[in-house]
N, C-alpha and C positions, 0 to 999 in steps of 0.2 A: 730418409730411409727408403729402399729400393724396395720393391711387393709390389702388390696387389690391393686394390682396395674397390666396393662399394658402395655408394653412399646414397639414402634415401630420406628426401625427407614429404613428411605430410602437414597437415593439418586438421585435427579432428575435434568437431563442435562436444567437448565433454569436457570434466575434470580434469585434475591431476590424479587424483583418488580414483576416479572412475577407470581411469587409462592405466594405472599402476597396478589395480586390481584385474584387469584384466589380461595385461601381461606376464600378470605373475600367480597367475590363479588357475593350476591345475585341469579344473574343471570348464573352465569359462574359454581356456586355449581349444581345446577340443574344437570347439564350433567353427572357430579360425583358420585353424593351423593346417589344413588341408589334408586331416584323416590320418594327424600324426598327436601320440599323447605326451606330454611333459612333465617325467619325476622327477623332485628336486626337494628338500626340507626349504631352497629358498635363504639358506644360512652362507656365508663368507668364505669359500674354502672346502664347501659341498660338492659332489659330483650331482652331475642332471644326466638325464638321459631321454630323449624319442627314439618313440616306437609307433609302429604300425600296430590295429588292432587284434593283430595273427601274430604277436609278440616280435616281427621281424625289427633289430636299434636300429635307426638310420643315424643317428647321430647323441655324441654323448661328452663331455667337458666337464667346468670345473665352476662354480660364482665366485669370480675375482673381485666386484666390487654388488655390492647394495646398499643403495642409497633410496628409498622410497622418500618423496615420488618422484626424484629427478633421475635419477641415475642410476643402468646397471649393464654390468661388462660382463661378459662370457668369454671362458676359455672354450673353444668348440673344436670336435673334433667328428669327422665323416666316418661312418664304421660302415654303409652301405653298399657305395662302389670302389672298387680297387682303386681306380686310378685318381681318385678324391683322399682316400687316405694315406694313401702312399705321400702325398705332400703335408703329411703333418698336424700342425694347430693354426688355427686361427684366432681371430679376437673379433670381438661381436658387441660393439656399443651403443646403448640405447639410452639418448635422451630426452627429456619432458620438459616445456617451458612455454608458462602460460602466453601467453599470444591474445588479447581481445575475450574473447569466449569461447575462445578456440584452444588446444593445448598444442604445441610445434612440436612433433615427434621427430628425431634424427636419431637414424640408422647407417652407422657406419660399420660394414663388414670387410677386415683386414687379416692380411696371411704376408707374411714374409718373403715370398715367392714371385720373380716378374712374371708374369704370364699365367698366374695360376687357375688351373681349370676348375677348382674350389669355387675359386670367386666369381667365376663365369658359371657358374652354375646355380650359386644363391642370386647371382642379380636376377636372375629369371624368377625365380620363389618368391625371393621377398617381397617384391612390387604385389605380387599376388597374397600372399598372408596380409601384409599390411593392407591391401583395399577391402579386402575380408573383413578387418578390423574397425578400419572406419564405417565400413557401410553395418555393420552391426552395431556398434556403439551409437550410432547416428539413425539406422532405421530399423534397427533390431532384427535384421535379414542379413545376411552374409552374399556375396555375386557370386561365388562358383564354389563346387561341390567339393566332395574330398577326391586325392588323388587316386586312394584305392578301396 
């Protein structure tokens, strides 16, 4: 298949439980996610939506798959900048798998599109929300602030 794609992977000294609740916990993203919130019911077939805390969506899709605690896909879509939305949907996979004492998180962010500015634009986010994630789970401090 021709696109674009993502792909990140880490390692973080926690649960599966610890890591899935965090991922998927509203409240707990906040701290992470660089000053962007997460609506979702969390159910199969649900719309999510981020938002900046001045109500501004930066981005909003669909939960194509939940599987706690291994696995969940996002349909994702840019509502921020024009030329992010203008190409479309994406797909946004995240999986868990224990490792030692460690959980293997992979993150694969994909779009349909060769060259997509989408996907050049999350590879710079991601690495950053994800090292958020681990240094909070692992020292209960997050490394950089929110974006706005």
């Amino acid at each position: 298949m021709a696109g674009s794609a993502f792909n990140y992977v880490t390692y973080i000294r926690t649960t599966p439980e610890q890591l899935w609740s965090a991922l998927t916990t509203s409240e707990f993203m906040k701290k992470f996610w660089l000053g962007v919130q997460f609506e979702t019911d969390w159910k199969v077939g649900s719309a999510w939506q981020m938002s900046y805390s001045d109500g501004t969506v930066t981005d909003t899709g669909e939960i194509l798959e939940f599987d706690p605690p291994k696995r969940l896909v996002l349909k994702w879509h840019n509502e921020f900048r024009p030329e992010l939305k203008a190409e479309g949907f994406s797909r946004c996979v995240m999986e868990l798998e224990p490792v030692g004492e460690a959980i293997k998180l992979t993150l694969t962010h994909s779009m349909p599109i060769e060259g997509s500015k989408f996907i050049g634009a999350v590879s710079g986010g991601w690495p950053q929300i994800l090292s958020n994630l681990k240094s909070l789970l692992e020292t209960g401090e997050v490394v950089l602030p929110p974006n706005r």
